[in-house]
N, C-alpha and C positions, 0 to 999 in steps of 0.2 A: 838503474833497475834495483827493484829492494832481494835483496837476498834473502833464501828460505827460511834462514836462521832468523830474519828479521819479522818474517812474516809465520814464528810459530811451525819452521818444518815442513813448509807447501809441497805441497804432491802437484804444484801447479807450474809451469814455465812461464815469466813472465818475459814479453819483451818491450825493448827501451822506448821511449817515446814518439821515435820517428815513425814515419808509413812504414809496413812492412814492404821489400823490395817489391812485391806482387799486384801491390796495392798502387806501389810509386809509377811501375812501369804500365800500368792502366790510366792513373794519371797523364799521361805524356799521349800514351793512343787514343784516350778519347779527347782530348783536346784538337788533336790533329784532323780526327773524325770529326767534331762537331764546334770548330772553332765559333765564336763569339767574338763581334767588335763592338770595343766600348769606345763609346763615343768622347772625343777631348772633350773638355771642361766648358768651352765656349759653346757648343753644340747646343746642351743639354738644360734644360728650364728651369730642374729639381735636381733634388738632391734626397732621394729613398733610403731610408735606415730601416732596416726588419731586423726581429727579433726572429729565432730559428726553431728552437722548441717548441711548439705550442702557437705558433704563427704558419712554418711551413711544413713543419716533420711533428706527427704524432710520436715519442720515440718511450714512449711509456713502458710498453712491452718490453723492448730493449736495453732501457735500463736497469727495470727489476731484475732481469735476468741475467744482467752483466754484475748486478750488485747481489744478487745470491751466488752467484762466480766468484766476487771478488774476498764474499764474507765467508766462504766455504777457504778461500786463501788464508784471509787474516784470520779466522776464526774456527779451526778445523774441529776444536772440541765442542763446539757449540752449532757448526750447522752440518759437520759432515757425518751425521747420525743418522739413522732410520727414521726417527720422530721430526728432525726437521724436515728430511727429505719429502717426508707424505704430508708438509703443508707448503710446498711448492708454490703450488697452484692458490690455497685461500692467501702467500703472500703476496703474487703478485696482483691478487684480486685488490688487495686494502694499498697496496704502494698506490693503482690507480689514483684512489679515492684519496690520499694525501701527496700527489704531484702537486697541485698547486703552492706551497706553502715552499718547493727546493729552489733553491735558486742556481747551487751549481753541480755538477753530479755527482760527486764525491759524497755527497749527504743523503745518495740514498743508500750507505753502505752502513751508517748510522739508523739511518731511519728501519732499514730490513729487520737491523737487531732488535730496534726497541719494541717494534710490532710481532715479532717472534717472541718475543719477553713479556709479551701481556696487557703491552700499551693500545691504545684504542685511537683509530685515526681520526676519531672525532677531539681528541685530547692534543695528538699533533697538530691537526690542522688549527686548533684554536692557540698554541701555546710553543710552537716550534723554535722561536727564537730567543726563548730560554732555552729548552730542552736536546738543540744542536748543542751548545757549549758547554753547558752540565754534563752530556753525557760522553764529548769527546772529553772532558778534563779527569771522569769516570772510569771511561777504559783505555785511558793515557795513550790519544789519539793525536797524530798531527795531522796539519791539512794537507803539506807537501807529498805527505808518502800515500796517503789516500789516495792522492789525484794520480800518485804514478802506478798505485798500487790499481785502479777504478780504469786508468788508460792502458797499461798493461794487459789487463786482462780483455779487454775490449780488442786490441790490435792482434793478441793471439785468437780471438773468435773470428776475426777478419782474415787470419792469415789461414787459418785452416781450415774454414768455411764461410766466404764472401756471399751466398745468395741465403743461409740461414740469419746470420746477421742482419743484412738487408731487408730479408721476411719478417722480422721483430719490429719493422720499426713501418709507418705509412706515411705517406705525403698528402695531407689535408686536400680533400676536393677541388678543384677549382682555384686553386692558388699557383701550382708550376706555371701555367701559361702565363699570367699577368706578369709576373715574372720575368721570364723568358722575351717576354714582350720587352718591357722595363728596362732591361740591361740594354736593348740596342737601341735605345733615346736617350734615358737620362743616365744621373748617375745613383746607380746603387749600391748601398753594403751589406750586408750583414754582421751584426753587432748581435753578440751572444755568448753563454755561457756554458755553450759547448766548447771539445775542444774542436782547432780548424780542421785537421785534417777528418775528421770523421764528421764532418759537415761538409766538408768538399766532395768526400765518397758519397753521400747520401745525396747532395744537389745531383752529383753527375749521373750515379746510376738509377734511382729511384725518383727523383724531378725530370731525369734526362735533360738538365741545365749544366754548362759545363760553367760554374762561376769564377771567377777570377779570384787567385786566391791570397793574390793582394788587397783585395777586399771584404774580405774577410776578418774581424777582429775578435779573437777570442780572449775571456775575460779568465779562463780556468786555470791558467799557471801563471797572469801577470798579476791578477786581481784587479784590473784599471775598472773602475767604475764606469757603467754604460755614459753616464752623464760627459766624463772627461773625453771617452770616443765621438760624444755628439759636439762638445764643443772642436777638437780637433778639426772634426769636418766643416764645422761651422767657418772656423780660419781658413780652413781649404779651397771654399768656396765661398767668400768673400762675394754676396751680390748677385747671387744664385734667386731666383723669383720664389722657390716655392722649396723650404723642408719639410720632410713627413716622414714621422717616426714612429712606425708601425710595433706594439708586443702584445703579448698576451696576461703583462702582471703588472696589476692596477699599482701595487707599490710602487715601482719604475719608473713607471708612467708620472706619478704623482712625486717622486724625488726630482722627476728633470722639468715639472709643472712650477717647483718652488724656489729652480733656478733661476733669476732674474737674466743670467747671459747666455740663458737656452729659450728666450719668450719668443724670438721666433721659429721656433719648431712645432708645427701642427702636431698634436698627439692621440692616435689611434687607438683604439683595446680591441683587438678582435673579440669574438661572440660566440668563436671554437676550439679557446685555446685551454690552459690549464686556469683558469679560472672560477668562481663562483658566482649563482646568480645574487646573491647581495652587492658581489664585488660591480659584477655589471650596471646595478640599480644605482651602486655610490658612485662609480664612474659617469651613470646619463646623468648625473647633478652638479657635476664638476664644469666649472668653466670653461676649460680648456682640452678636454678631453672627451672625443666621440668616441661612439662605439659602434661598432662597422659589422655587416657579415659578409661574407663571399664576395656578393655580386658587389656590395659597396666598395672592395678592397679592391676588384678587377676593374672598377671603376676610376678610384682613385688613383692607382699606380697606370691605368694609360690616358687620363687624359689629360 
């Protein structure tokens, strides 16, 4: 846990990185309630990788709001004022509009600052991967304590109110079921750059999918590269007829397209995730990558 001291004097509690006890013991009751069998390895024809932001959870709203939380923490002279407080609202309007460009969620506690500072999300979105490391080496940022500082304050919004939290965030139409489907044929994971347990909350209470959360691989505190989880699976299923590797960011997509020991993994883009339509346009030209919407995704994952 970062101490007050570290984080400038917080007026905030943060707590440590596990489930809150409340959270844990809902864990275990809805499993019980709504068990799921995954089928052994021989069963199952594919082998399903989804991305979770922007594939299955809209979690937009949720995160601006946890990253004006977390910057009101790290940054009490700068956003706990009257002048920031009464642009609330126009920030999480512009984080919307420059989601596609994060990759993991610690960067939107970065990104809140520099759009409260006068930055224009047309400037981020075009120019972000300078502008993340320029400006964590600017206000003498590291990545560790961000994440704990960004899941911290997340696990306290959970612990002291689970259905506001929940209400921040939506589950993309027509996606739980395929899903839900999916997990008692083949085999699926999710592979993302959330952290697990608050993708386990969100599968369970808001998909009402109870996902297994050994299946789950989160990239936010190991930093493994999507690509090294996909080859994993790939050894793991050794012979498996059919992989498919569902995200919603064409970069991703196009890093595991120029992996030669990931060429047999089918590569998806959904068509409602944090993306743009250029990105869409440069993806339907791409060899190796389709681009799907709903009905093609609930397609895909059951037959």
């Amino acid at each position: 846990m970062l101490s007050s001291q570290m984080l400038g004097g917080s007026p905030f509690k943060l707590s440590a990185s596990p489930l809150p006890k409340c959270v844990a013991k809902g864990l275990s009751s809805s499993q019980s309630r709504r068990a799921i069998m995954v089928p052994p390895a021989q069963a199952a024809s594919k082998v399903v990788s989804l991305d979770f932001d922007g594939v299955v959870c809209d979690s937009v709203g949720e995160s601006s709001l946890s990253a004006i939380k977390a910057a009101t923490v790290l940054w009490p002279d700068v956003f706990d004022t009257p002048a920031a407080k009464a642009r609330h609202e126009e920030l999480v309007e512009k984080m919307r509009i420059v989601r596609p460009v994060v990759e993991t969620g610690y960067e939107n506690l970065v990104q809140i600052r520099c759009l409260l500072e006068g930055m224009s999300p047309e400037e981020i979105l075009s120019n972000w991967g300078e502008i993340l490391p320029k400006y964590m080496q600017h206000w003498g940022l590291e990545r560790a304590k961000l994440v704990e500082l960004f899941g911290g304050v997340r696990d306290d919004w959970i612990a002291s109110d689970l259905p506001s939290w929940l209400g921040a965030n939506r589950i993309y139409q027509g996606v739980a079921d395929p899903v839900r489907e999916a997990l008692a044929q083949q085999e699926v994971y999710i592979v993302t750059t959330k952290q697990a347990h608050f993708t386990e909350i969100l599968m369970r209470d808001m998909a009402k999918v109870d996902f297994p959360a050994d299946r789950i691989f989160s990239q936010t505190v190991s930093g493994r590269p999507k690509a090294e989880v996909l080859q994993m699976l790939t050894d793991k299923h050794a012979g498996m007829q059919k992989m498919i590797f569902v995200e919603d960011k064409l970069s991703t997509l196009e890093k595991v397209a120029k992996d030669p020991k990931l060429e047999g993994w089918e590569l998806y883009l959904v068509d409602w995730g944090y993306n743009t339509v250029e990105e869409r346009a440069r993806a339907s030209q791409h060899p190796r990558i389709h681009v799907i919407s709903t009905q093609q995704f609930a397609d895909l994952l059951q037959r």
